[in-house]
N, CA and C atoms as an extended XYZ file, in Angstrom:
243
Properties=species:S:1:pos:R:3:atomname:S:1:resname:S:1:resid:I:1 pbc="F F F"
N       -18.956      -26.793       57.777 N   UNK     1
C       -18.472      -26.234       56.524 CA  UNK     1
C       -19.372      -26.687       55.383 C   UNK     1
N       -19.942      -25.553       54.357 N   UNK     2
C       -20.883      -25.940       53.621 CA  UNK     2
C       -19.801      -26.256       52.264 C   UNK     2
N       -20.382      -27.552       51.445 N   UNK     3
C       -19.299      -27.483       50.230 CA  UNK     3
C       -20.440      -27.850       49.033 C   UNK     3
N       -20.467      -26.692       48.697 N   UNK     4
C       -21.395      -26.809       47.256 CA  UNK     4
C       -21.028      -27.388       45.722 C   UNK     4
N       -21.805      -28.128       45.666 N   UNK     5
C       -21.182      -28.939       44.647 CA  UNK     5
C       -21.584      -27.982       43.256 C   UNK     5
N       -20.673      -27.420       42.277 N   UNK     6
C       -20.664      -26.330       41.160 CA  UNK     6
C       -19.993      -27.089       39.834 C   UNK     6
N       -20.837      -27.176       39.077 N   UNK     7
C       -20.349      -27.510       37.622 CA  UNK     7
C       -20.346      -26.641       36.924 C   UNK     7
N       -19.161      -26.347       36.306 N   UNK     8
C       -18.905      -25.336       35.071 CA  UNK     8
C       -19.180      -25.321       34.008 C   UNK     8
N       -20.367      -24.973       33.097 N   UNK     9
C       -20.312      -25.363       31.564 CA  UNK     9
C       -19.948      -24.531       30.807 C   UNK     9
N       -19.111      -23.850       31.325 N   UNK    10
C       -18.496      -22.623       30.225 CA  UNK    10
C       -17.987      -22.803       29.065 C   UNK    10
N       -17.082      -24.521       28.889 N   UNK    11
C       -16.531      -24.847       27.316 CA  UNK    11
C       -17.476      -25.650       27.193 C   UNK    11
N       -19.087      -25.861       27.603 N   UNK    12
C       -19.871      -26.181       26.915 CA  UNK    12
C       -21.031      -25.679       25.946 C   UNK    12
N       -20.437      -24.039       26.364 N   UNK    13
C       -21.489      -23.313       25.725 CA  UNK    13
C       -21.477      -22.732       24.400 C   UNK    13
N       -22.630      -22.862       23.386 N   UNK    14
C       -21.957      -22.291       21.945 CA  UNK    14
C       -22.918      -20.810       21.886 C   UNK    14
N       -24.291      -20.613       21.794 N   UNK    15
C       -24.925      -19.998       21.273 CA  UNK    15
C       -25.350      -18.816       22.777 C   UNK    15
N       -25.028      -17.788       23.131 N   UNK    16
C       -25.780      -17.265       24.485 CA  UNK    16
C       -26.460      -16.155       24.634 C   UNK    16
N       -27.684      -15.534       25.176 N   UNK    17
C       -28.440      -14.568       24.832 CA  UNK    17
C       -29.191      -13.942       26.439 C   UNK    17
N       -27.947      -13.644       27.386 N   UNK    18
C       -28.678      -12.808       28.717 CA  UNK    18
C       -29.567      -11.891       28.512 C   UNK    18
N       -30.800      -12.124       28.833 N   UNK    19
C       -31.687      -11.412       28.956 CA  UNK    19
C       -32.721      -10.982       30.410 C   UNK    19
N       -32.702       -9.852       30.666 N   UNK    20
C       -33.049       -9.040       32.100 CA  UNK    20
C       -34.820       -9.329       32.481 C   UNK    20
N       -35.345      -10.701       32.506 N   UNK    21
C       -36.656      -10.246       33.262 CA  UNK    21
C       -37.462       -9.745       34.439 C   UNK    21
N       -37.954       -8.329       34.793 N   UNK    22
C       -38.124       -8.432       36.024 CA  UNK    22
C       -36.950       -8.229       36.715 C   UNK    22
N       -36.649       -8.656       37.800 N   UNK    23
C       -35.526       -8.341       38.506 CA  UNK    23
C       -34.793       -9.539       38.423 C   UNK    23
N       -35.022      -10.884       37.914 N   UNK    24
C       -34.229      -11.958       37.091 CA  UNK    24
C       -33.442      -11.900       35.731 C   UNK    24
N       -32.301      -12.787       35.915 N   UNK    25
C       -31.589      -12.652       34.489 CA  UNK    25
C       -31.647      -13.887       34.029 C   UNK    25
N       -31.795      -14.198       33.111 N   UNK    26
C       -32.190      -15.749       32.419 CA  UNK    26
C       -30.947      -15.366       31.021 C   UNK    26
N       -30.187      -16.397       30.801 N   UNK    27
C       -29.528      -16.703       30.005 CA  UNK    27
C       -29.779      -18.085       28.877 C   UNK    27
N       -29.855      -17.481       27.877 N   UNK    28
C       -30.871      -18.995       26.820 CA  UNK    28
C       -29.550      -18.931       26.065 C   UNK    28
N       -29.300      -20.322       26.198 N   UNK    29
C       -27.570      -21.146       25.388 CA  UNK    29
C       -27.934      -22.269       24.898 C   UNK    29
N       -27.471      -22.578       23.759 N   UNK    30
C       -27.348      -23.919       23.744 CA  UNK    30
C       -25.901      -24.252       24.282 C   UNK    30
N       -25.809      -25.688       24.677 N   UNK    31
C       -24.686      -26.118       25.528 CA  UNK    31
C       -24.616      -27.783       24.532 C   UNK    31
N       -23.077      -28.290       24.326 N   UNK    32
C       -23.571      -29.423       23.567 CA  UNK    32
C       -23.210      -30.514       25.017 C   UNK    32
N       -24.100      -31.182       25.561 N   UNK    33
C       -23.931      -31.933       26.729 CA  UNK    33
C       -24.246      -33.427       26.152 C   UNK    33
N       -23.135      -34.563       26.554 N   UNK    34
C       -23.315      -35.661       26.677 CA  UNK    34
C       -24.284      -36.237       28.194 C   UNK    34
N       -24.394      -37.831       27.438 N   UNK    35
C       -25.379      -38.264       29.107 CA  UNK    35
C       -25.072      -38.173       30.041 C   UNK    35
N       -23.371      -38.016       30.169 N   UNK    36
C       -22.499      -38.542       31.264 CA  UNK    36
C       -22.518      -36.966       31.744 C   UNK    36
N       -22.171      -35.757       31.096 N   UNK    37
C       -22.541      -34.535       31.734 CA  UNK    37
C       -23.538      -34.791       32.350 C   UNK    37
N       -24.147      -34.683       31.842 N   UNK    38
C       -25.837      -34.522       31.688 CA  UNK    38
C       -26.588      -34.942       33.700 C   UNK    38
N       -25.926      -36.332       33.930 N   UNK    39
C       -26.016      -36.929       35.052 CA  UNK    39
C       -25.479      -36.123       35.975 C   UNK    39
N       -23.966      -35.406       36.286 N   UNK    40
C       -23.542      -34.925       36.603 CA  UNK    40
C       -23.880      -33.342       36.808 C   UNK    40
N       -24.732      -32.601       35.683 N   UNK    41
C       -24.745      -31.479       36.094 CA  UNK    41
C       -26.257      -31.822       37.053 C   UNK    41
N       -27.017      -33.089       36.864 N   UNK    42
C       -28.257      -33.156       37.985 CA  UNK    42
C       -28.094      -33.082       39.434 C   UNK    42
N       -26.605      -33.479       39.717 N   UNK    43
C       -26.146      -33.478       41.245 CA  UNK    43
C       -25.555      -32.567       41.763 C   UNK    43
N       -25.518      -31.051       40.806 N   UNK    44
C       -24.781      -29.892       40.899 CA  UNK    44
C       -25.869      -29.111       41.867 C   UNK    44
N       -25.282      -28.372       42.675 N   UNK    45
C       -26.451      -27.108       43.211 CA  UNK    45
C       -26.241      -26.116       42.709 C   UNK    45
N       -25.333      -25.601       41.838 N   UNK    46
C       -25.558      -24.553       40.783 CA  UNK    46
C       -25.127      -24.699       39.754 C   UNK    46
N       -24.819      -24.349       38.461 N   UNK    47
C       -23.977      -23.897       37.463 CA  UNK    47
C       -23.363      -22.844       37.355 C   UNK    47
N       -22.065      -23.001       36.776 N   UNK    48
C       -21.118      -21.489       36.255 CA  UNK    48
C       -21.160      -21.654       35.174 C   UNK    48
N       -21.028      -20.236       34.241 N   UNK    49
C       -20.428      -19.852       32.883 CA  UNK    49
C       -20.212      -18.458       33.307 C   UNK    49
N       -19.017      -18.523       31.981 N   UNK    50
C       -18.663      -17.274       32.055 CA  UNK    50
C       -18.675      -16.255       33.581 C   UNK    50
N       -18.050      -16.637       34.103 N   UNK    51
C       -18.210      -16.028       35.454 CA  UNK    51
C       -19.271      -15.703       36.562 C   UNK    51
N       -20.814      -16.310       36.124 N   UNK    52
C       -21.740      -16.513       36.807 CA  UNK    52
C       -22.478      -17.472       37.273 C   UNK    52
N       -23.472      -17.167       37.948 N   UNK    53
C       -23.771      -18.607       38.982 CA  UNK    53
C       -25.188      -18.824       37.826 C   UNK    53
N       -25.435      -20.158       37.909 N   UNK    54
C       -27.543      -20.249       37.438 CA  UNK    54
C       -27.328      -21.451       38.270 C   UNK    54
N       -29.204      -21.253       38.347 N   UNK    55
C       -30.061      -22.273       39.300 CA  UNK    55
C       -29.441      -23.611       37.884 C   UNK    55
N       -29.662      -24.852       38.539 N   UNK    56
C       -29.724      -26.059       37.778 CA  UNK    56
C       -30.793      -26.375       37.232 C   UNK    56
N       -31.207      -26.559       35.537 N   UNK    57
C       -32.444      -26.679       35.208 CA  UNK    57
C       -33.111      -28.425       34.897 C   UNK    57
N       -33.251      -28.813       36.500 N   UNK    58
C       -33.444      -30.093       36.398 CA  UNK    58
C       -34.070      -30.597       35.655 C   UNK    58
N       -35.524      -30.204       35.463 N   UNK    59
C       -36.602      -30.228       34.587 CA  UNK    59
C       -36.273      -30.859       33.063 C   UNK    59
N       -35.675      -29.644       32.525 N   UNK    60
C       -35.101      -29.408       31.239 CA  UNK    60
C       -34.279      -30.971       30.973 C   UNK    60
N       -33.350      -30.998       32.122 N   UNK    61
C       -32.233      -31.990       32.083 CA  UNK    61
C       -32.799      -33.394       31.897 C   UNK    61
N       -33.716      -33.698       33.038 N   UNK    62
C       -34.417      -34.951       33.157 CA  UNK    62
C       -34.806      -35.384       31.995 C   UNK    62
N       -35.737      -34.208       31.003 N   UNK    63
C       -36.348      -34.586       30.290 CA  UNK    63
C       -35.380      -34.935       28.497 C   UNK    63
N       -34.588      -34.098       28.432 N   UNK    64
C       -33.186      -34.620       27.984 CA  UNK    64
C       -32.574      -35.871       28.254 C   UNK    64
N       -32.512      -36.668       29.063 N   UNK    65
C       -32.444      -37.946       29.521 CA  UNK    65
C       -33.277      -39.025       29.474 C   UNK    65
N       -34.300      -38.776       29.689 N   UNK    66
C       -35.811      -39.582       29.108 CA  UNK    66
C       -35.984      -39.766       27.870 C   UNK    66
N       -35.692      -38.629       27.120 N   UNK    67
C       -35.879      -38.925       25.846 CA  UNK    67
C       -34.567      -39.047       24.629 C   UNK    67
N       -33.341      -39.245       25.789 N   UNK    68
C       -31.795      -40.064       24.809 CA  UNK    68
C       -31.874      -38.511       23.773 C   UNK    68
N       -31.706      -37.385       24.665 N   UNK    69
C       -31.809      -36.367       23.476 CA  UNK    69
C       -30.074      -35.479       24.074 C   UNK    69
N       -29.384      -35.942       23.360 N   UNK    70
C       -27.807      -35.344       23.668 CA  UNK    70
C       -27.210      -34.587       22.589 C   UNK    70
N       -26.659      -34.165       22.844 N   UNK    71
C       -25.782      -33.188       22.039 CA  UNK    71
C       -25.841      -31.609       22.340 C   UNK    71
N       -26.534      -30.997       21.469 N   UNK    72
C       -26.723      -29.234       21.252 CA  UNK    72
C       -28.122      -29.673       21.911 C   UNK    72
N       -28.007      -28.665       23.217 N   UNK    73
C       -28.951      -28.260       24.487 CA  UNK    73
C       -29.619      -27.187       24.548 C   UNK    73
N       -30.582      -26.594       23.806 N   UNK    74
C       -30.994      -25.194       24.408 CA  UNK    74
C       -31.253      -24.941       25.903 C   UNK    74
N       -30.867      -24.615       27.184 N   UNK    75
C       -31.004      -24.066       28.049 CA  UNK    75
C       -31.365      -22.839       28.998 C   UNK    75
N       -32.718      -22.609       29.440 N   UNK    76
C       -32.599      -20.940       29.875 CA  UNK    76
C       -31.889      -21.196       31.460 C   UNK    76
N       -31.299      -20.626       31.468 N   UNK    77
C       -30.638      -20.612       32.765 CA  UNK    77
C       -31.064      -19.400       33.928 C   UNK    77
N       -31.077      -19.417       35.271 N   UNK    78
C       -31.750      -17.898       35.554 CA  UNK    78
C       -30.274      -18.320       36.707 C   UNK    78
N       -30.188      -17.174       36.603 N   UNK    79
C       -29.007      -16.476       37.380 CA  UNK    79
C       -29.167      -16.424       38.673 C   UNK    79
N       -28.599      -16.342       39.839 N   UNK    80
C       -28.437      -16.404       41.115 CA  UNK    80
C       -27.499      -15.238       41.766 C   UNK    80
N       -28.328      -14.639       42.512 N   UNK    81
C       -27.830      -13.154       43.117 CA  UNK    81
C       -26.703      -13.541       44.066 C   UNK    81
């Protein structure tokens, strides 16, 4: 039995702008995330909002953490078929 670990940031999201690239959908939000999210959405294998799936943007996240940068998150998120 596969059990995917899914974090929701849907009441974390303020600002959101889906946009269609290609045959990808990338969603750019800011999200206001503490550290303690922050850790937590790194051990996620996907994200939800608003009723859809995105890849986890580790990258983004890590570097949010390295540099003690919390609060309002811009995020592009790309969607998962």
């Amino acid at each position: 039995m596969n059990i995917f670990k899914i974090m929701d940031l849907t009441n974390y999201v303020g600002i959101q702008d889906p946009v269609k690239i290609n045959t990808k959908t990338i969603l750019t939000a800011y999200f206001r995330l503490d550290k303690k999210t922050m850790v937590s959405l790194l051990s996620a294998e996907k994200i939800f909002v608003n009723g859809n799936y995105y890849k986890v943007p580790e990258h983004t996240i890590l570097h949010c953490l390295i540099n003690q940068k919390y609060g309002e998150t811009k995020l592009e998120l790309e969607q998962l078929k």
